[in-house]
VOGU-3710 file (C-alpha; in Angstrom, 3 decimals, decimal comma):
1> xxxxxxxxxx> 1,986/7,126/0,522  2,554/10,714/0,032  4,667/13,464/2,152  4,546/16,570/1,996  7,328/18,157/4,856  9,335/20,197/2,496  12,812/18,449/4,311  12,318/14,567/3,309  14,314/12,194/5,694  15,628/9,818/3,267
11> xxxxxxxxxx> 15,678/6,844/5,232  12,125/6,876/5,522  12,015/8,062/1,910  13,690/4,696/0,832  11,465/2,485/3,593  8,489/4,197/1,549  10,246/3,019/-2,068  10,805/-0,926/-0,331  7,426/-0,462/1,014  5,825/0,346/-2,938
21> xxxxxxxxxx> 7,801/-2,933/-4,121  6,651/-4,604/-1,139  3,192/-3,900/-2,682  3,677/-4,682/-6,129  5,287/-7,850/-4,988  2,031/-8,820/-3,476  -0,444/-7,503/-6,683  2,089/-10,205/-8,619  1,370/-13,195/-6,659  -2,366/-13,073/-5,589
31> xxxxxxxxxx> -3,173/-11,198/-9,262  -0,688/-12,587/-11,246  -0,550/-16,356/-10,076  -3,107/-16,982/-7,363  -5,802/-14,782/-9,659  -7,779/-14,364/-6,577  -10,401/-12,651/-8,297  -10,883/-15,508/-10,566  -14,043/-17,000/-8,537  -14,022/-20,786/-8,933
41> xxxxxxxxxx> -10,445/-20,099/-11,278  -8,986/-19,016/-8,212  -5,536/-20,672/-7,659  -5,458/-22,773/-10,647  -2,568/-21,576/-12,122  -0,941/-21,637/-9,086  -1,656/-25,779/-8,766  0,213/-26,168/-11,563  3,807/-24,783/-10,695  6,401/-26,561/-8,953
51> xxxxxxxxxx> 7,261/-26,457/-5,336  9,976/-23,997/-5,750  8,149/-21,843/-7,562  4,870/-21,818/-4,887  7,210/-21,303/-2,042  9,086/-17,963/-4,355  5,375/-16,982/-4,950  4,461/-17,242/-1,413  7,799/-15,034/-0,789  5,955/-11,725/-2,276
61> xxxxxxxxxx> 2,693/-12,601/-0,928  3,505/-11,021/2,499  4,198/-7,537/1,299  0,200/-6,304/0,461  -0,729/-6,047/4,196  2,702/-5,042/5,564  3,193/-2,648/3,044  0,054/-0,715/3,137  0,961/-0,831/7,107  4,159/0,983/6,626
71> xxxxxxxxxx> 3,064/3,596/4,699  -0,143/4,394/7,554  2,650/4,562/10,381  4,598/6,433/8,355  1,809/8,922/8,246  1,159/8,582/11,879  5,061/8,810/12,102  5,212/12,841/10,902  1,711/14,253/11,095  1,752/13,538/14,940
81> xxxxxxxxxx> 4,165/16,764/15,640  1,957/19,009/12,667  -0,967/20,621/12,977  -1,842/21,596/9,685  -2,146/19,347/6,295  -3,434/19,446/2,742  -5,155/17,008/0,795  -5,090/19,184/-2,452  -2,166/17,370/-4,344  -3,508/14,101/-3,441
91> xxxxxxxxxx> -7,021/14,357/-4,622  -6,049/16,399/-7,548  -3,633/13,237/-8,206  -6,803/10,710/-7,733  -8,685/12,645/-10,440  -5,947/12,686/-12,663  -5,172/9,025/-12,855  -9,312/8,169/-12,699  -8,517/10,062/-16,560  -5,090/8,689/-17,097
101> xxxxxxxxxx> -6,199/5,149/-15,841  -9,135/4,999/-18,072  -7,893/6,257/-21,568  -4,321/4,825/-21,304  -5,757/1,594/-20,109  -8,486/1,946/-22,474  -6,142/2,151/-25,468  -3,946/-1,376/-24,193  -7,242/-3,455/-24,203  -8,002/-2,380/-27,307
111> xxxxxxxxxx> -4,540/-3,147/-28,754  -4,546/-5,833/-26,861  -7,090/-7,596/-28,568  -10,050/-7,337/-26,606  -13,843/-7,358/-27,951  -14,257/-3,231/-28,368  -17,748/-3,687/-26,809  -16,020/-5,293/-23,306  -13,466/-2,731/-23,426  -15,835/0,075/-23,788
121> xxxxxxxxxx> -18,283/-1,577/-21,104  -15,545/-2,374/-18,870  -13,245/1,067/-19,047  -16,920/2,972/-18,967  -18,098/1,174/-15,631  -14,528/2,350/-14,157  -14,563/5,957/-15,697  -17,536/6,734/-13,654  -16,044/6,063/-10,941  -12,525/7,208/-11,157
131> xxxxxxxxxx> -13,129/10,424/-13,500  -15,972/11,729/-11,399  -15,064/9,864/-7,763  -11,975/8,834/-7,249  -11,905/9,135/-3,669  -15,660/8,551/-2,588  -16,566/5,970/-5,288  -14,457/2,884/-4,009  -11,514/2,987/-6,264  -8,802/2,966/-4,119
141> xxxxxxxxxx> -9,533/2,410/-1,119  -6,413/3,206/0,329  -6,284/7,162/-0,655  -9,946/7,396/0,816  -8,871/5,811/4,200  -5,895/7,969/4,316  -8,029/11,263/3,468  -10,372/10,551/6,438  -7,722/9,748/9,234  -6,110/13,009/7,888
151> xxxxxxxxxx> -9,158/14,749/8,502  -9,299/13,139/11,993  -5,709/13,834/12,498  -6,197/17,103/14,733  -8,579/15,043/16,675  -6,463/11,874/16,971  -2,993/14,350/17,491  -5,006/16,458/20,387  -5,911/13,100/21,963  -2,001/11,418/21,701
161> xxxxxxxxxx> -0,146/14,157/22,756  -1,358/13,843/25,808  -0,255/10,510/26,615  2,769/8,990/28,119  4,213/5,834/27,021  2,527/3,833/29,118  -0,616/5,276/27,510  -0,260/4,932/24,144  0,644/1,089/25,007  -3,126/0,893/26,444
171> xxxxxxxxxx> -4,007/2,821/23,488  -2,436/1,070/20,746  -3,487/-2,607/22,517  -7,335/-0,944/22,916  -6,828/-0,186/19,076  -5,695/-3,648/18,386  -8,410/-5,497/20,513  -11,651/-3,368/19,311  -10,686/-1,861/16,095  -8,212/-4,322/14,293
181> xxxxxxxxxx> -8,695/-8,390/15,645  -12,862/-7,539/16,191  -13,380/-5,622/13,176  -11,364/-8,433/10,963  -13,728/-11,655/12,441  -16,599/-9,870/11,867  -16,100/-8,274/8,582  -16,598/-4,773/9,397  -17,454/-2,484/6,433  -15,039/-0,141/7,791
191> xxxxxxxxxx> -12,122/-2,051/8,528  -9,217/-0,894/5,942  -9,999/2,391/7,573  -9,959/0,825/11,257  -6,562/-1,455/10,020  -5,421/2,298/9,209  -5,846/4,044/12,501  -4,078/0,991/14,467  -0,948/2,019/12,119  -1,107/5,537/12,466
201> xxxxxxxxxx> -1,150/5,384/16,191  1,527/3,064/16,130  3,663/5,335/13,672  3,568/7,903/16,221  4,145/5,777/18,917  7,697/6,043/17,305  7,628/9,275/17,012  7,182/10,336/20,413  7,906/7,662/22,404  9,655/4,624/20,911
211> xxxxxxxxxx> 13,116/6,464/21,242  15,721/6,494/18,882  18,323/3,501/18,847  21,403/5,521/20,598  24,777/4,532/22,384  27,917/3,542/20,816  28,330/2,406/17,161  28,200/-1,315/18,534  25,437/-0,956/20,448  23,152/0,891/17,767
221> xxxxxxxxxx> 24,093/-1,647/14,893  23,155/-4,254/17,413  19,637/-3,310/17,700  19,399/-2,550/14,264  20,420/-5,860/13,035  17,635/-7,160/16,309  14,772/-5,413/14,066  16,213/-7,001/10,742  16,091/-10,129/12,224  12,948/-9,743/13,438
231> xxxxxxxxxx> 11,686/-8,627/10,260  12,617/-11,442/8,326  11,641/-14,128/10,760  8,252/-12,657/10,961  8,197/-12,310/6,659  8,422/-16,251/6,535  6,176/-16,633/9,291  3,884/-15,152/6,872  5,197/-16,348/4,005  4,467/-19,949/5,269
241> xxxxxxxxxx> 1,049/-18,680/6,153  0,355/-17,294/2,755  1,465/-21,026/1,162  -0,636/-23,172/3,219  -3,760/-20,735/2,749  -2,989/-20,836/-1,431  -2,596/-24,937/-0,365  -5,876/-24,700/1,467  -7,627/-22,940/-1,116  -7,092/-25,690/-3,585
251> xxxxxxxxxx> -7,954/-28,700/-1,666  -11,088/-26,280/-0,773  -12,223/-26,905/-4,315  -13,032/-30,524/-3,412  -13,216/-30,364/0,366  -15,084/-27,483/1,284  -14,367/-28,431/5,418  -10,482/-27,351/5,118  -11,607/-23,899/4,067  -12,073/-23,097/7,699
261> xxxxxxxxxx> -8,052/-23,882/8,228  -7,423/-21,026/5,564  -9,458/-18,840/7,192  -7,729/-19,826/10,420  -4,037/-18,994/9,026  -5,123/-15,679/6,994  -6,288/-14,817/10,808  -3,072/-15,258/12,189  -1,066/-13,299/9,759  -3,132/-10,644/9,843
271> xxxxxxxxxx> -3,813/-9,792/13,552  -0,621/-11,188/14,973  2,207/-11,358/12,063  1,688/-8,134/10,055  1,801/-5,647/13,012  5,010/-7,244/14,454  6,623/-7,454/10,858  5,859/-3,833/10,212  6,905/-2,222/13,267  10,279/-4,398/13,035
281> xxxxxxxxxx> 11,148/-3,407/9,361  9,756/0,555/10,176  12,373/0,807/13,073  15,018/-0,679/11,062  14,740/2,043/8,299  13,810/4,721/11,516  17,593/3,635/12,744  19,184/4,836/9,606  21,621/7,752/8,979  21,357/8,563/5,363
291> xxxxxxxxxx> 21,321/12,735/5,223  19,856/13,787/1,960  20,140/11,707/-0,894  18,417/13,711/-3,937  17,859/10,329/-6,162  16,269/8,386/-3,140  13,988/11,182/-2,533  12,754/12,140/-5,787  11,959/8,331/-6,716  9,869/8,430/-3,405
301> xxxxxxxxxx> 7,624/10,843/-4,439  6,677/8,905/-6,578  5,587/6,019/-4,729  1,416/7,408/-4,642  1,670/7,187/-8,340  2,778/4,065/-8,524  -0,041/3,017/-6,431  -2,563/4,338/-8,451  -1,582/3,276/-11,510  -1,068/-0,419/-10,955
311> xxxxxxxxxx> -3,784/-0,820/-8,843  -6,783/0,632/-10,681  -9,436/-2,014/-11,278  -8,628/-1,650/-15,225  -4,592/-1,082/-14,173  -4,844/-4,483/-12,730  -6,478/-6,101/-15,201  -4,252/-4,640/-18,022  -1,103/-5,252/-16,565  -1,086/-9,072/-15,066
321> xxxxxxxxxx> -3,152/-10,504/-17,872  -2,071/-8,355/-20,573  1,477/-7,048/-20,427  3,686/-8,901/-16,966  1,818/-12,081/-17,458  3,933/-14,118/-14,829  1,759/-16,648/-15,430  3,196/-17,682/-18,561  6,450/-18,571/-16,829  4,806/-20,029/-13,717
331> xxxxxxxxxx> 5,723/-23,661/-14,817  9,311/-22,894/-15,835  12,664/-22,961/-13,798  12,964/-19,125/-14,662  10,191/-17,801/-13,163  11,755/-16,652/-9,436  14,396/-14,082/-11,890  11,435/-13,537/-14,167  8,612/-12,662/-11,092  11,646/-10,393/-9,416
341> xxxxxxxxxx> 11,865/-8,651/-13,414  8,531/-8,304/-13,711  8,212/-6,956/-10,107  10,749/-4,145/-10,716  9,750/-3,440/-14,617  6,006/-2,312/-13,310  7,485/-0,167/-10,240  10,036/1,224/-12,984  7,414/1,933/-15,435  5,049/3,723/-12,981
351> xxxxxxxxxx> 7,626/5,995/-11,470  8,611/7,035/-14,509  4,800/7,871/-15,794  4,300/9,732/-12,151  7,232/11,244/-12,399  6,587/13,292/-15,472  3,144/13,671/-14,048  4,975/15,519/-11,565  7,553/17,657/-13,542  5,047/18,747/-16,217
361> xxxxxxxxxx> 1,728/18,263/-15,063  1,045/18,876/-11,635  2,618/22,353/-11,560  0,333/23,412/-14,184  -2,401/21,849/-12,622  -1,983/22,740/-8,806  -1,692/27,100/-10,346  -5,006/26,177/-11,876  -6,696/24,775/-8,762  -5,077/27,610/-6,408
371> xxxxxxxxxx> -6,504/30,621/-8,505  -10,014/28,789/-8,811  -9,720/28,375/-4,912  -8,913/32,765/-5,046  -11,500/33,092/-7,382  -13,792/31,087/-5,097  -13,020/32,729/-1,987  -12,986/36,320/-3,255  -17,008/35,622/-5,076  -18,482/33,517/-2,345
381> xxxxx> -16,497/33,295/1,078  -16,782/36,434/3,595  -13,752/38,804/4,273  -12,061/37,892/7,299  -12,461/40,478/9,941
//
């Protein structure tokens, strides 16, 4: 969710900010009204809204999977043509919001009015993870994915670059067979990783061999608005999906049987919907012409943050059943303006929160970690010859 090239294309800068609301979108509905991690609670507040507001609901639901898709190709998309990377910013980033996460989070339950003892028991169980593993100890599982295909990247790259387009086609559909559909029936341990490669591979697919949309004006806006369309045909494909698993899921309660039919749909979207929807929506933004637009690009950079911030185990918890709660207005005519509020108040708030990270904290903390690196490699690493 991260870049680092120094010269930031800003129309892939503002696919990664739609991509980051895409995201929240999704932690609304399935945490927010589906409660998914509810057990046998599951969906109950969902049961109880009105048609309109299900359907809205189902709306955001598509953006989890396509999101986190978007941000691997873009990945894929520059690190194909590089040949060098660093993961320093972005693990010294994981450690710093396994801290941030667990005091600031800490301090809501509290105020919140939680039992002390569950808020020390629950924040604890999560510090140990986040302060002293962020990236190994299954917090977010994202950032660990994307650390090991960027260790594999010189591998992957080496292996790529020597392919025409005809084979990364085989490549990507080998990918998609063994890696992505398999992986997903079977439950592979592996497979956010796996779901990651597929969209790396496909992100540089674009780059070197998807061609730019070119010709005249007409021409060029033509296939551009092809992708849109695309794009949002294939978002209410899954949209649709997403409302008759939640529909599925209830009458599951009573008639275990239909839970197969969920199962069924979530299938489809996944392995069929998502990859189409992504690459559509990625060439759209690809087909841009922004330049350099300063705001666009400095609210990107912020788009990790807001990742890890609303999306910590005790970030989740805090903010859709202690401070959003869409819930409360699930039942009530307002809630499509109210879920599209509280959608853009949590991106809002994060940003701003990484952002300062950024300005005041990361510069401080990156001179650290470079002269304990010197220190490091003057005491204990041999002199290069």
């Amino acid at each position: 969710m991260n870049n680092s090239s120094k010269i930031r294309q800003s129309n892939i800068e503002l696919l990664r900010i739609a991509a980051m609301l895409m995201i929240v979108g999704h932690h609304m509905a399935v945490h927010g009204i589906y409660h998914v991690m509810a057990g046998e609670n599951a969906y109950s507040v969902y049961s109880m809204g009105t048609q309109l507001n299900k359907a809205f609901t189902s709306l955001f639901a598509p953006g989890g999977e396509i999101g986190v898709a978007i941000f691997f190709m873009i990945t894929g998309y520059f690190q194909i043509k590089k040949n060098t990377f660093s993961l320093k910013k972005i693990i010294l980033q994981s450690f710093f919001y396994g801290a941030f996460c667990t005091i600031a989070f800490g301090i809501i339950e509290l105020l919140g009015g939680m039992a002390p003892l569950y808020v020390v028991k629950n924040i604890g169980k999560f510090a140990m993870k986040a302060v002293f593993t962020p990236i190994t100890g299954n917090v977010w599982w994202f950032v660990t994915s994307y650390i090991i295909i960027m260790l594999l990247s010189p591998f992957i790259n080496r292996y790529l670059n020597k392919l025409n387009k005809k084979g990364y086609i085989i490549t990507i559909l080998f990918i998609w067979i063994l890696w992505y559909c398999a992986p997903y029936l079977n439950g592979a341990a592996y497979y956010p990783l796996l779901r990651g490669m597929l969209f790396y591979v496909l992100g540089a697919y674009c780059t070197c061999n998807a061609g730019k949309l070119s010709g005249t004006a007409e021409k060029t806006g033509r296939e551009r608005a092809w992708y849109l369309i695309l794009f949002v045909f294939t978002w209410v494909i899954s949209a649709a999906l997403f409302y008759k698993i939640a529909e599925y899921n209830i009458i599951a309660k009573v008639s275990p049987e239909v839970s197969m039919l969920s199962s069924i749909y979530s299938l489809i979207n996944t392995i069929a919907v998502v990859p189409v929807c992504a690459y559509a929506i990625f060439r759209f933004f690809e087909s841009l012409r922004l330049g350099q637009v300063n705001m666009i690009n400095t609210i990107a950079r912020a788009t990790l943050g807001v990742y890890l911030i609303h999306d910590s185990d005790v970030g989740r918890q805090c903010i859709w059943k202690l401070l959003a709660r869409p819930d409360m207005y699930y039942q009530s005519a307002i809630f499509p303006v109210m879920a599209v509020l509280t959608v853009l108040a949590v991106y809002i708030s994060c940003t701003a929160v990484d952002l300062l990270r950024i300005r005041y904290i990361e510069p401080k903390l990156m001179n650290l970690l470079d002269k304990l690196e010197g220190i490091f490699r003057k005491k204990y690493c041999r002199s290069e010859m």
